[in-house]
C-alpha positions as CSV (number, residue, x, y, z in Angstrom):
1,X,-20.8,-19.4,-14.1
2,X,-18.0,-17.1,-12.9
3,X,-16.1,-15.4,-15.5
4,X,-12.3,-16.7,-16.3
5,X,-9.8,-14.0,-15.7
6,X,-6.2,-13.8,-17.0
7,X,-4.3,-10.8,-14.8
8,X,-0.9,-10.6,-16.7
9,X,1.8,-8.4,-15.3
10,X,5.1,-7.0,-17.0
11,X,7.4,-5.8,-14.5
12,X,11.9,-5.3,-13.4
13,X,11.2,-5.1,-10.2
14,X,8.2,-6.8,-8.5
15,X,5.9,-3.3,-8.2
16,X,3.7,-3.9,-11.3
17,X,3.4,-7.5,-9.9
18,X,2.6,-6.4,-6.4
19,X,-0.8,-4.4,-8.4
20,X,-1.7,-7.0,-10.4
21,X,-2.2,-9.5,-7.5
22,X,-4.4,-6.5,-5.5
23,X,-5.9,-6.4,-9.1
24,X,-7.0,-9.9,-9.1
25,X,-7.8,-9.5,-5.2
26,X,-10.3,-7.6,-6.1
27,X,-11.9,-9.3,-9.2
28,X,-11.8,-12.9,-7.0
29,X,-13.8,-10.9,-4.2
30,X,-16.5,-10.2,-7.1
31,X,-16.9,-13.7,-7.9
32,X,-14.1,-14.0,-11.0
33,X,-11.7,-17.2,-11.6
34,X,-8.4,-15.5,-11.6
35,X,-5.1,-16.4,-13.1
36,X,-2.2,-14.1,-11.9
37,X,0.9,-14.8,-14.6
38,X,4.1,-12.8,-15.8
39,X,3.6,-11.9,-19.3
40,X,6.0,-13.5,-20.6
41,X,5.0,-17.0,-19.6
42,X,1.7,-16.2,-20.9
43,X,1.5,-18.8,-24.1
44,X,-2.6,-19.0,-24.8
45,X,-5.1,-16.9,-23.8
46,X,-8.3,-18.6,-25.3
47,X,-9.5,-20.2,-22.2
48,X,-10.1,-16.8,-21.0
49,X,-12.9,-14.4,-21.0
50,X,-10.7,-11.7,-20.1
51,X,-7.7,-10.2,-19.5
52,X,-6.3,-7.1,-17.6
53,X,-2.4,-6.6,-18.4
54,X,-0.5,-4.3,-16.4
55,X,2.8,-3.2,-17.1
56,X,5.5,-1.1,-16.0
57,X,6.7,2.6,-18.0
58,X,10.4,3.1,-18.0
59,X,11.9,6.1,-19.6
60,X,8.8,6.9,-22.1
61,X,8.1,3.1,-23.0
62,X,5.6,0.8,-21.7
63,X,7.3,-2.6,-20.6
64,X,8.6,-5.1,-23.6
65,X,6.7,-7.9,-22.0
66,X,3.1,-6.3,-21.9
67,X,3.7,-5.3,-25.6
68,X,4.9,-8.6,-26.8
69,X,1.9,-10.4,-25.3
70,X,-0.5,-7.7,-26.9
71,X,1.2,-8.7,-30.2
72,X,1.4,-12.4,-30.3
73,X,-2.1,-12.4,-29.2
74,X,-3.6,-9.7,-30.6
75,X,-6.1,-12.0,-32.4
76,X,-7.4,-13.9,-29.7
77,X,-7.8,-10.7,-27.0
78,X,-10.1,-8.7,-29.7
79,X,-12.6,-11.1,-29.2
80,X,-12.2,-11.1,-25.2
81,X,-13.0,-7.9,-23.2
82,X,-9.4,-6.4,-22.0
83,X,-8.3,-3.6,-19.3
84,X,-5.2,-2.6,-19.9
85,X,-2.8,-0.4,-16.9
86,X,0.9,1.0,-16.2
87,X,2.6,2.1,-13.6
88,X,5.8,4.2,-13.6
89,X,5.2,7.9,-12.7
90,X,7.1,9.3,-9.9
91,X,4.3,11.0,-8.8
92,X,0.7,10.2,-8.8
93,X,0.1,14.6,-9.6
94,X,-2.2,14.7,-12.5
95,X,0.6,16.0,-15.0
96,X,2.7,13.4,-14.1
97,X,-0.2,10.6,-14.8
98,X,-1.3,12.7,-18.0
99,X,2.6,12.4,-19.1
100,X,2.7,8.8,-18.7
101,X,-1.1,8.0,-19.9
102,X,0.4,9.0,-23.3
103,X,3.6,7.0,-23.5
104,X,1.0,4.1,-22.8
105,X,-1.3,5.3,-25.3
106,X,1.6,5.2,-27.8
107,X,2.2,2.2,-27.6
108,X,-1.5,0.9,-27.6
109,X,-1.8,3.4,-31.0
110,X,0.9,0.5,-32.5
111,X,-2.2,-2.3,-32.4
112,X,-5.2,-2.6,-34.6
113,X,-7.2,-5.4,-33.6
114,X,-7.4,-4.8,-29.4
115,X,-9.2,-1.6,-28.0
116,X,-9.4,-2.4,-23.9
117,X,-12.5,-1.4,-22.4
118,X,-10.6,0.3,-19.6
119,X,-7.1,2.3,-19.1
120,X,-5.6,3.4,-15.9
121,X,-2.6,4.8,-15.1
122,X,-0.8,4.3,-11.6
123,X,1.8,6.1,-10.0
124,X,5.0,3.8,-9.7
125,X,7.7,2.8,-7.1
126,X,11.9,3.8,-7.2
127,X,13.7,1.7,-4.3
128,X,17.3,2.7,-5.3
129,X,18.3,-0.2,-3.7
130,X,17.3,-2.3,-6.5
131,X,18.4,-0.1,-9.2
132,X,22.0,0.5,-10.6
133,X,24.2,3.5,-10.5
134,X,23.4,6.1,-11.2
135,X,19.7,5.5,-10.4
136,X,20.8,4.2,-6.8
137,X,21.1,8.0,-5.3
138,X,17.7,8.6,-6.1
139,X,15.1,8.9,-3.6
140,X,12.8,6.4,-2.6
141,X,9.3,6.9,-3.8
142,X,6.0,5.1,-3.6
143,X,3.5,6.7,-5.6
144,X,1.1,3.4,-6.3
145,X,-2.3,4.7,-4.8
146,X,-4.1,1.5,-3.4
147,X,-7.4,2.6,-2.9
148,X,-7.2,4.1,-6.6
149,X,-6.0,0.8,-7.6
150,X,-8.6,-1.3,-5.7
151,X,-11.5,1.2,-7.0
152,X,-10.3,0.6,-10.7
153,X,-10.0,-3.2,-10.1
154,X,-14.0,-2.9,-8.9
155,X,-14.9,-1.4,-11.8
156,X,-13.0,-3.6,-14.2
157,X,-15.0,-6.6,-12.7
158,X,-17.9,-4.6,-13.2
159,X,-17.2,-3.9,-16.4
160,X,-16.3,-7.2,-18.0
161,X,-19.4,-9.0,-16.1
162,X,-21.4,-6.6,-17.9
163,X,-20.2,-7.5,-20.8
164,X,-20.5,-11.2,-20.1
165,X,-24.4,-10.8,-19.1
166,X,-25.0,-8.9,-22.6
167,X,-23.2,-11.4,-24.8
């Protein structure tokens, strides 16, 4: 029986949704059912057996969205195995990550009941052409490291079918 993923994303601009679906890429290749779904229009999570839920970091918070569905479902994901990532970081150098591994951690501190089994932190994505003044006249930057991203996705399916052959 292949395990039942939820892949929940919280993102502005589309770049924490473009990871998510390499994310679930990744988890179909080893053998997972995977459900690819904004945060927000996640209503149950029961029919799971796990979930990964990305979200973006702006200005030293980790996306409403990813929060929200950690706390209406807080419950339900403590008895599911979760992996839990952001993106946001201008730069993928290691003070940069560390910087932004804590503003996640933060807001992870703020639940009692979920403690994912994995963390990662990404580097993130400014296309001034989606952003407003004055955010527009900054430079365009990538920083999302793919093969970082695959490798963690690997080990996330790893991880939770692990955890599925022990239970």
């Amino acid at each position: 029986m292949s395990l039942k993923i939820l892949v929940a994303y919280a993102t502005k601009r589309g770049s924490t949704h473009e990871v998510a679906d390499v994310i679930a890429e990744q988890l179909q290749v080893h053998g997972a059912e995977v459900t690819v779904l904004a945060a927000a229009e996640v209503k149950d999570v029961t029919a799971y057996d796990g979930v990964v839920l990305g979200g973006s970091l702006y200005m030293g918070r980790w996306h409403a969205d990813a929060r929200r569905l950690l706390g209406r479902h807080e419950v339900a994901i403590a008895s599911r195995q979760l992996a839990v990532f952001a993106i946001g970081p201008l730069t993928s150098g290691p003070d940069d990550l560390a910087a932004a591994r804590r503003q996640l951690d933060h807001a992870l501190d703020k639940l009692t009941e979920v403690h994912p089994v994995t963390i990662a932190v990404f580097g993130g994505v400014v296309d001034p052409a989606k952003l407003h003044f004055p955010f527009n006249h900054m430079d365009a930057t990538d920083a999302r490291d793919w093969d970082q991203i695959r490798a963690w996705a690997r080990r996330v399916a790893v991880t939770f079918a692990g955890a599925e052959a022990a239970a």
